[in-house]
CHARMM internal coordinates of N, CA and C (Angstrom, degrees):
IC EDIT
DIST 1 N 1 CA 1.4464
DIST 1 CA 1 C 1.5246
ANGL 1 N 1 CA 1 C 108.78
DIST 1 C 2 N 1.4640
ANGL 1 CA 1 C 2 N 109.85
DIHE 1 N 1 CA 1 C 2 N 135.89
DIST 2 N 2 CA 1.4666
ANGL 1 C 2 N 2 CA 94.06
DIHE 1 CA 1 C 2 N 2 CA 164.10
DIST 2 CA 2 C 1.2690
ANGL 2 N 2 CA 2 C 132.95
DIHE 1 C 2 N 2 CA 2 C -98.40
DIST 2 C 3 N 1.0785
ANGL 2 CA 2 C 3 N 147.74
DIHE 2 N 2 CA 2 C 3 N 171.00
DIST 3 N 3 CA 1.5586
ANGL 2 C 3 N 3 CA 165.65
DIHE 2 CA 2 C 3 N 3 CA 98.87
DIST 3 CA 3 C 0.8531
ANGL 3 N 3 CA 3 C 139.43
DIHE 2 C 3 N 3 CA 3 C -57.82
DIST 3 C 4 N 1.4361
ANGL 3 CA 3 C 4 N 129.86
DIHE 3 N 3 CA 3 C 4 N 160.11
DIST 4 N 4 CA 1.7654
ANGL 3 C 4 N 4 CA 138.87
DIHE 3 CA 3 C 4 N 4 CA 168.42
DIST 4 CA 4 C 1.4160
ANGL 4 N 4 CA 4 C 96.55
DIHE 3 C 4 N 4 CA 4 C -93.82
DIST 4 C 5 N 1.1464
ANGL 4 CA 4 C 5 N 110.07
DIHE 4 N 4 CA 4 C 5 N 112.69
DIST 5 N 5 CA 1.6360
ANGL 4 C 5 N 5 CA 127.31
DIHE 4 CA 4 C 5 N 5 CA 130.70
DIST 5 CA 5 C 1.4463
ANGL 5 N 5 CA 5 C 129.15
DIHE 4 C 5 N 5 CA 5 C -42.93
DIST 5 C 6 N 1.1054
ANGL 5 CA 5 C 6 N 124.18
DIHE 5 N 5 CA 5 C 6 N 117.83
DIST 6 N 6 CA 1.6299
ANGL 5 C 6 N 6 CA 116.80
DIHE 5 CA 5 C 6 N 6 CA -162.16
DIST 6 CA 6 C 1.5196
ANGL 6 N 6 CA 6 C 84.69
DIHE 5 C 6 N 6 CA 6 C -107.99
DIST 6 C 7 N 1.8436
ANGL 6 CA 6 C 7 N 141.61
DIHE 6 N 6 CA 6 C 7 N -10.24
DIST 7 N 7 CA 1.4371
ANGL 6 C 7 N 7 CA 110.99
DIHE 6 CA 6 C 7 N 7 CA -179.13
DIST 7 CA 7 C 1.6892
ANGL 7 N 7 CA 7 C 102.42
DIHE 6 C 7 N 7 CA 7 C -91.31
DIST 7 C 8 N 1.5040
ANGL 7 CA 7 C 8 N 102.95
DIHE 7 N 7 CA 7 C 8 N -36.25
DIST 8 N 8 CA 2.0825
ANGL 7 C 8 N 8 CA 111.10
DIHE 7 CA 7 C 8 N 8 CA 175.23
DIST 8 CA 8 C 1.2650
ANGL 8 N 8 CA 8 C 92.19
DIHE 7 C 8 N 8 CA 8 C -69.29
DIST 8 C 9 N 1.4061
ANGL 8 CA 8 C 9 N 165.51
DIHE 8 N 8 CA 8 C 9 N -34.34
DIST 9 N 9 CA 0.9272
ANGL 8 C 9 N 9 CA 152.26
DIHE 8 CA 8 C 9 N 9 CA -130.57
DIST 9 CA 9 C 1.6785
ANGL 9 N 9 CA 9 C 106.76
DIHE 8 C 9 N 9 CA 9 C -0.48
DIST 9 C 10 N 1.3591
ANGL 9 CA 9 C 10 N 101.22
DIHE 9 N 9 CA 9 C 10 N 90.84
DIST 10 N 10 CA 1.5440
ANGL 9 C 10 N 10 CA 154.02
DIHE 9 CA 9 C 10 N 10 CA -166.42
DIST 10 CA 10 C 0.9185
ANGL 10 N 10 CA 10 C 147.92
DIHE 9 C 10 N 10 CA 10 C -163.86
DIST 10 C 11 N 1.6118
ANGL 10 CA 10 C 11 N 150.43
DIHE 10 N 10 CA 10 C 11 N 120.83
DIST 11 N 11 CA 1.2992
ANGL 10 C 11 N 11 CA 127.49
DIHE 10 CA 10 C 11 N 11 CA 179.64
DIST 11 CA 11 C 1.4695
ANGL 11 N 11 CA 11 C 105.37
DIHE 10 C 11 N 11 CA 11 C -104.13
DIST 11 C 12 N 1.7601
ANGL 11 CA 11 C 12 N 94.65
DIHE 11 N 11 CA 11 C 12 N 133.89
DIST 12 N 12 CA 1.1745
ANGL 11 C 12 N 12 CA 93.11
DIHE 11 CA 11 C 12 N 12 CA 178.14
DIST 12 CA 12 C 1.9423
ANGL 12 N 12 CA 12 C 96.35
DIHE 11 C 12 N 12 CA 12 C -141.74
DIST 12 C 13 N 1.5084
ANGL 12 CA 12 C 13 N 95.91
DIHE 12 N 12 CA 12 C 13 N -178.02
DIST 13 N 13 CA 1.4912
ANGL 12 C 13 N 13 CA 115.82
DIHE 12 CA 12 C 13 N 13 CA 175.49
DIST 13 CA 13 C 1.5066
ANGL 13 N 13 CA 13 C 116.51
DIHE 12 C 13 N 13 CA 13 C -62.84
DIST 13 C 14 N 1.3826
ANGL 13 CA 13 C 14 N 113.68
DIHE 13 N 13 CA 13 C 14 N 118.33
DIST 14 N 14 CA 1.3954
ANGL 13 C 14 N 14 CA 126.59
DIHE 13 CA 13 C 14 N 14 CA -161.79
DIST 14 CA 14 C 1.6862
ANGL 14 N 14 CA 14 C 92.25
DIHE 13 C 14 N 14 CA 14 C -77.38
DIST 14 C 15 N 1.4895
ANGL 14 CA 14 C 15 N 140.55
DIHE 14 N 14 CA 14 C 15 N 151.03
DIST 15 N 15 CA 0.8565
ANGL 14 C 15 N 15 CA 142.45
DIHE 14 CA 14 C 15 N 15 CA 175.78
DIST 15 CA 15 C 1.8979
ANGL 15 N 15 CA 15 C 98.82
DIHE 14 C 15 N 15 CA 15 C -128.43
DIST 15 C 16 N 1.6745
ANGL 15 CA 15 C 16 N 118.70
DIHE 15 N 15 CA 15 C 16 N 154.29
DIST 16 N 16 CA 1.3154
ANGL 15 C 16 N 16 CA 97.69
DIHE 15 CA 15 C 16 N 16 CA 176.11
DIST 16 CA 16 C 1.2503
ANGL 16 N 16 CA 16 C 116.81
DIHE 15 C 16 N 16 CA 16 C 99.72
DIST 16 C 17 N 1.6495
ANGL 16 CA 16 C 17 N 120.21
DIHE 16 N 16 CA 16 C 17 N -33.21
DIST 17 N 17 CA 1.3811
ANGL 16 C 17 N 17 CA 119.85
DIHE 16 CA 16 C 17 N 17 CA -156.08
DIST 17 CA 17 C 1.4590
ANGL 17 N 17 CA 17 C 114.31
DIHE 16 C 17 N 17 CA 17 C -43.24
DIST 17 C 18 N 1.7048
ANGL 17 CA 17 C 18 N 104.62
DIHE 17 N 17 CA 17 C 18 N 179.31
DIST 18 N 18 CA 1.3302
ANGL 17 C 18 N 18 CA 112.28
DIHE 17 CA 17 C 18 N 18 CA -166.85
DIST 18 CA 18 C 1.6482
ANGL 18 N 18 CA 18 C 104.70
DIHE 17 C 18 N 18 CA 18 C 171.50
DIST 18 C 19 N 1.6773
ANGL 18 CA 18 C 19 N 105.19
DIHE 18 N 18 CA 18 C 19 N 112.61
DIST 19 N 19 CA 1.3521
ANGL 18 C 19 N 19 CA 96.00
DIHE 18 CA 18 C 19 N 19 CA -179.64
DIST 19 CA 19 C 1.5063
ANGL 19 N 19 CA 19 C 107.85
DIHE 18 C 19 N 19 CA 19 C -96.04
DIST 19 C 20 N 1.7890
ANGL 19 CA 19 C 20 N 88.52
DIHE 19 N 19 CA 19 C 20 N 160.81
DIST 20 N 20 CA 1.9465
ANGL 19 C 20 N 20 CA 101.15
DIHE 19 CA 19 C 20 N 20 CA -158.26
DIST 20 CA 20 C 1.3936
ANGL 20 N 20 CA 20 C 77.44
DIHE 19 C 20 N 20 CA 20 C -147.60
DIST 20 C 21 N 1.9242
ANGL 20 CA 20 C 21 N 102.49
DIHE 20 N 20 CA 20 C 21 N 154.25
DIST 21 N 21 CA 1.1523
ANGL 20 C 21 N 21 CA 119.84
DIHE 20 CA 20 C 21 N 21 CA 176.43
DIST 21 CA 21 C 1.3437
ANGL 21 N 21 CA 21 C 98.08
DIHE 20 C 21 N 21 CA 21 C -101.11
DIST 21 C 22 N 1.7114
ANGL 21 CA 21 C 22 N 142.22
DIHE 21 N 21 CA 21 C 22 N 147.76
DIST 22 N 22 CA 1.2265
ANGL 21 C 22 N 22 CA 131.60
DIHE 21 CA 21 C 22 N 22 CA 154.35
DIST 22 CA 22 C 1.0986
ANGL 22 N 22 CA 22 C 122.21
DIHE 21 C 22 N 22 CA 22 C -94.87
DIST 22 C 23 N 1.7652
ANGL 22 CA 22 C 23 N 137.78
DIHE 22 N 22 CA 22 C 23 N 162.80
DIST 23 N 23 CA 1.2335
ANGL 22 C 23 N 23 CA 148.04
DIHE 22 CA 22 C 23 N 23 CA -147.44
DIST 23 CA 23 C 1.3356
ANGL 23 N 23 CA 23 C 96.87
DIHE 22 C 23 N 23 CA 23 C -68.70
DIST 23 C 24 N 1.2741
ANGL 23 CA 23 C 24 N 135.67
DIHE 23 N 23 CA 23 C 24 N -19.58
DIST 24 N 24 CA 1.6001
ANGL 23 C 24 N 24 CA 123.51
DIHE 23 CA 23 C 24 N 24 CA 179.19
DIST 24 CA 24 C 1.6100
ANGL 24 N 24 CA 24 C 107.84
DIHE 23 C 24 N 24 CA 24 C -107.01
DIST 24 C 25 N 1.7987
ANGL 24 CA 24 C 25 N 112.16
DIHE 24 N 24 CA 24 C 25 N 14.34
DIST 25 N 25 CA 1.5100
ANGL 24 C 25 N 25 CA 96.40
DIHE 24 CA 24 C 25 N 25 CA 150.13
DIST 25 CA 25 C 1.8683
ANGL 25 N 25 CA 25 C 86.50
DIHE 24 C 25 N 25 CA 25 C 108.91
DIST 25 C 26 N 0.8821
ANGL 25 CA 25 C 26 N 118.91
DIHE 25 N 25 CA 25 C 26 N -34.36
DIST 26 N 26 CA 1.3200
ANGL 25 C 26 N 26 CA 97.37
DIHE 25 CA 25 C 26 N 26 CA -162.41
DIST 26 CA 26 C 1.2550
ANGL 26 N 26 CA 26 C 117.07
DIHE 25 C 26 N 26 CA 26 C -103.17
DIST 26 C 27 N 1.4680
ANGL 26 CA 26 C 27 N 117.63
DIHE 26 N 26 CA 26 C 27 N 146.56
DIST 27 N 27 CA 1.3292
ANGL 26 C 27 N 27 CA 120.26
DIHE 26 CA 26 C 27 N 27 CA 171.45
DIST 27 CA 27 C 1.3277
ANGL 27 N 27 CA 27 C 129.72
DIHE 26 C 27 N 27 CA 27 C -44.96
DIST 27 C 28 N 2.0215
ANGL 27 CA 27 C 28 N 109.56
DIHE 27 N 27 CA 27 C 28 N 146.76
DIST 28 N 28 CA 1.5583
ANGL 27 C 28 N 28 CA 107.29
DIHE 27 CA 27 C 28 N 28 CA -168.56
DIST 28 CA 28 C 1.4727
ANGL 28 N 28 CA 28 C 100.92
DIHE 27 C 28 N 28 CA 28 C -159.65
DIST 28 C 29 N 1.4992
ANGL 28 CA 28 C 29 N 128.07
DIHE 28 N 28 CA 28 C 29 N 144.52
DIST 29 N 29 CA 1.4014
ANGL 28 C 29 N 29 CA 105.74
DIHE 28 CA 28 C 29 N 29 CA 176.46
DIST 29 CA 29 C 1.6485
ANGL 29 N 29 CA 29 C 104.25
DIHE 28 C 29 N 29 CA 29 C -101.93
DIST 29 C 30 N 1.0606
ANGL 29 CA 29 C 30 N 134.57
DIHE 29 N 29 CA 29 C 30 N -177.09
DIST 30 N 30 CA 1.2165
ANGL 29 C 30 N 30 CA 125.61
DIHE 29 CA 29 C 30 N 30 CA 160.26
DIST 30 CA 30 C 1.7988
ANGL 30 N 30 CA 30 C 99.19
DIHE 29 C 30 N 30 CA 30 C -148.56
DIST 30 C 31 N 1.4521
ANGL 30 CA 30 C 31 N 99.05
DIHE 30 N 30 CA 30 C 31 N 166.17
DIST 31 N 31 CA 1.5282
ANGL 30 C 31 N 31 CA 106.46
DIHE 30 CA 30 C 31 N 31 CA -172.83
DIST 31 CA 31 C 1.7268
ANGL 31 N 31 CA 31 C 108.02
DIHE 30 C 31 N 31 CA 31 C -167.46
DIST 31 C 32 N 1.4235
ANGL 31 CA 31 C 32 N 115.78
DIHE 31 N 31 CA 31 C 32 N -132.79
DIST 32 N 32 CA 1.3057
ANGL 31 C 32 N 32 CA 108.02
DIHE 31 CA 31 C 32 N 32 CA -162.38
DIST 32 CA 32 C 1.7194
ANGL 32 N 32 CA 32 C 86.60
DIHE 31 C 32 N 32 CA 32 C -160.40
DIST 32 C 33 N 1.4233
ANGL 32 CA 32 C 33 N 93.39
DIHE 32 N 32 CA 32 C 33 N 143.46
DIST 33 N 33 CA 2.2882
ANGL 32 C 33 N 33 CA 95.90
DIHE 32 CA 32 C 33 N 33 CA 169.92
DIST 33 CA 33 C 1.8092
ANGL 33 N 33 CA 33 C 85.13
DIHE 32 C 33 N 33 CA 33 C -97.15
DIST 33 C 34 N 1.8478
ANGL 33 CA 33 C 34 N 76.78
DIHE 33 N 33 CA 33 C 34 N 138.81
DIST 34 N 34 CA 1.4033
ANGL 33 C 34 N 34 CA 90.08
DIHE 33 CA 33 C 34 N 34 CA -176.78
DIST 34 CA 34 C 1.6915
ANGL 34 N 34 CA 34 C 101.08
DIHE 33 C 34 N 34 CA 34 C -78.56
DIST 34 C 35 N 1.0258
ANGL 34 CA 34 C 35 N 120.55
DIHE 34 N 34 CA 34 C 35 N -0.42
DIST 35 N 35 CA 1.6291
ANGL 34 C 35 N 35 CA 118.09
DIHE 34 CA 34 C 35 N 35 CA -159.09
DIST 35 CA 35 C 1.9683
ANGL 35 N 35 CA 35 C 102.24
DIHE 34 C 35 N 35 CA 35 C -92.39
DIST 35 C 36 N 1.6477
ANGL 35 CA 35 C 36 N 98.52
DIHE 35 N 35 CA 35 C 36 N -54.47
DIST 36 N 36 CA 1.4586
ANGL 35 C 36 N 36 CA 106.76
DIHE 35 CA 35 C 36 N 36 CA -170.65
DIST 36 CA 36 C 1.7633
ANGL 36 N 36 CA 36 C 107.14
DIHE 35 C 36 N 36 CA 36 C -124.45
DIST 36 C 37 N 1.1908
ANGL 36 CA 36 C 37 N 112.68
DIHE 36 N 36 CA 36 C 37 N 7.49
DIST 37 N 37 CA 1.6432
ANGL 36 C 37 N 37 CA 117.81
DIHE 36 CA 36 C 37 N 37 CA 166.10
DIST 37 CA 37 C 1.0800
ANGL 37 N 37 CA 37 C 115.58
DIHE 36 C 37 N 37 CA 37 C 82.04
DIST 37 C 38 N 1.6470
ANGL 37 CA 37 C 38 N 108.17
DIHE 37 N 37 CA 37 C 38 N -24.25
DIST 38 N 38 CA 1.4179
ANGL 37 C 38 N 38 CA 95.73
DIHE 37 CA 37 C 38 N 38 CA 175.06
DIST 38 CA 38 C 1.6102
ANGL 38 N 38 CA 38 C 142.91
DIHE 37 C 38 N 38 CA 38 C -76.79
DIST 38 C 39 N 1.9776
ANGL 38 CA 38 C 39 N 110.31
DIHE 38 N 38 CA 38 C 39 N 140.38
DIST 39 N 39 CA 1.5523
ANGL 38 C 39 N 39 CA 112.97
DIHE 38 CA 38 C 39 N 39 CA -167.49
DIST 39 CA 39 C 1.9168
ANGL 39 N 39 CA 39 C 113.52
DIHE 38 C 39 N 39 CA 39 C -30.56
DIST 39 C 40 N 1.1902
ANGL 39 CA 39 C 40 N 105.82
DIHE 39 N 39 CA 39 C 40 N 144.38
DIST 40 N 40 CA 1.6854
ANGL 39 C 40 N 40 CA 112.52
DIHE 39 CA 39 C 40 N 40 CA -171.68
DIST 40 CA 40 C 1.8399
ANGL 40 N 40 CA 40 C 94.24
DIHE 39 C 40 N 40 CA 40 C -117.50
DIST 40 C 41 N 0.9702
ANGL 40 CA 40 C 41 N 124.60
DIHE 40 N 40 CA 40 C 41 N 155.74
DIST 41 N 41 CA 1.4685
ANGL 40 C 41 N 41 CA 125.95
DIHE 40 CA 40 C 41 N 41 CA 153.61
DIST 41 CA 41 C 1.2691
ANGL 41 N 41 CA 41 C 119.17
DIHE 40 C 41 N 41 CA 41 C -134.26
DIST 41 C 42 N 1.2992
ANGL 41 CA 41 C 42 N 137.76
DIHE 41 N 41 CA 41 C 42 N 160.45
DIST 42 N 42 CA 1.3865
ANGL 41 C 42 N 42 CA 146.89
DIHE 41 CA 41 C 42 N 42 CA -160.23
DIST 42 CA 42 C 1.8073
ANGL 42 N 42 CA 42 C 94.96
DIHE 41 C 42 N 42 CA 42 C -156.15
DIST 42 C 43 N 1.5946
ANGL 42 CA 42 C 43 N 129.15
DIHE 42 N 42 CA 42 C 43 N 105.69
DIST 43 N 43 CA 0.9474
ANGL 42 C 43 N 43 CA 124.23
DIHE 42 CA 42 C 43 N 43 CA -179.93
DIST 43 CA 43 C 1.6586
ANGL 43 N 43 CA 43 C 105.48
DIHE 42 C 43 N 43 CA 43 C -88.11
DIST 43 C 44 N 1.2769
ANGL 43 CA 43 C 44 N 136.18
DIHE 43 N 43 CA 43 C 44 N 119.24
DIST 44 N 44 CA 1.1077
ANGL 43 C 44 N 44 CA 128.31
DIHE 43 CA 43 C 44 N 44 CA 174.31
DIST 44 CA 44 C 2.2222
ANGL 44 N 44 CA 44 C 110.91
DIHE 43 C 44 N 44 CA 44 C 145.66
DIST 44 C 45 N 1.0264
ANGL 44 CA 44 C 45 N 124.13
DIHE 44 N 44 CA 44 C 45 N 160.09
DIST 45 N 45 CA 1.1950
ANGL 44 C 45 N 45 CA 137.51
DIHE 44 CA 44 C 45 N 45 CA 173.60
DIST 45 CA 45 C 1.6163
ANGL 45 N 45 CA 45 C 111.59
DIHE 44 C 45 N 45 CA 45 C -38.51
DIST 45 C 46 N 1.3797
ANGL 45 CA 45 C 46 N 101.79
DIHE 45 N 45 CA 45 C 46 N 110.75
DIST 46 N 46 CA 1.8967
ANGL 45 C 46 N 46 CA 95.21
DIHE 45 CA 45 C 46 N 46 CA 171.26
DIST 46 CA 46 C 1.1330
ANGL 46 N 46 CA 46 C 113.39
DIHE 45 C 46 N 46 CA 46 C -64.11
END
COOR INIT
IC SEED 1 N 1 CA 1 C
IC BUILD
């Protein structure tokens, strides 16, 4: 899946993923940029 990277400011392929619910209930995936490691989020249905 992808994401925006906010440090590459890039979207790239989330590696890692993992779906998580957030505190207001709604679905989100989260993962890792394979480039600079840093956490990615994707708010919405995998």
């Amino acid at each position: 899946m992808q994401a925006y990277c906010m440090k590459c400011r890039a979207k790239r392929e989330m590696k890692n993923t993992r779906s998580i619910i957030m505190k207001n209930r709604r679905p989100a995936t989260q993962g890792q940029c394979p480039v600079c490691g840093t956490k990615m989020f994707r708010i919405g249905k995998a």
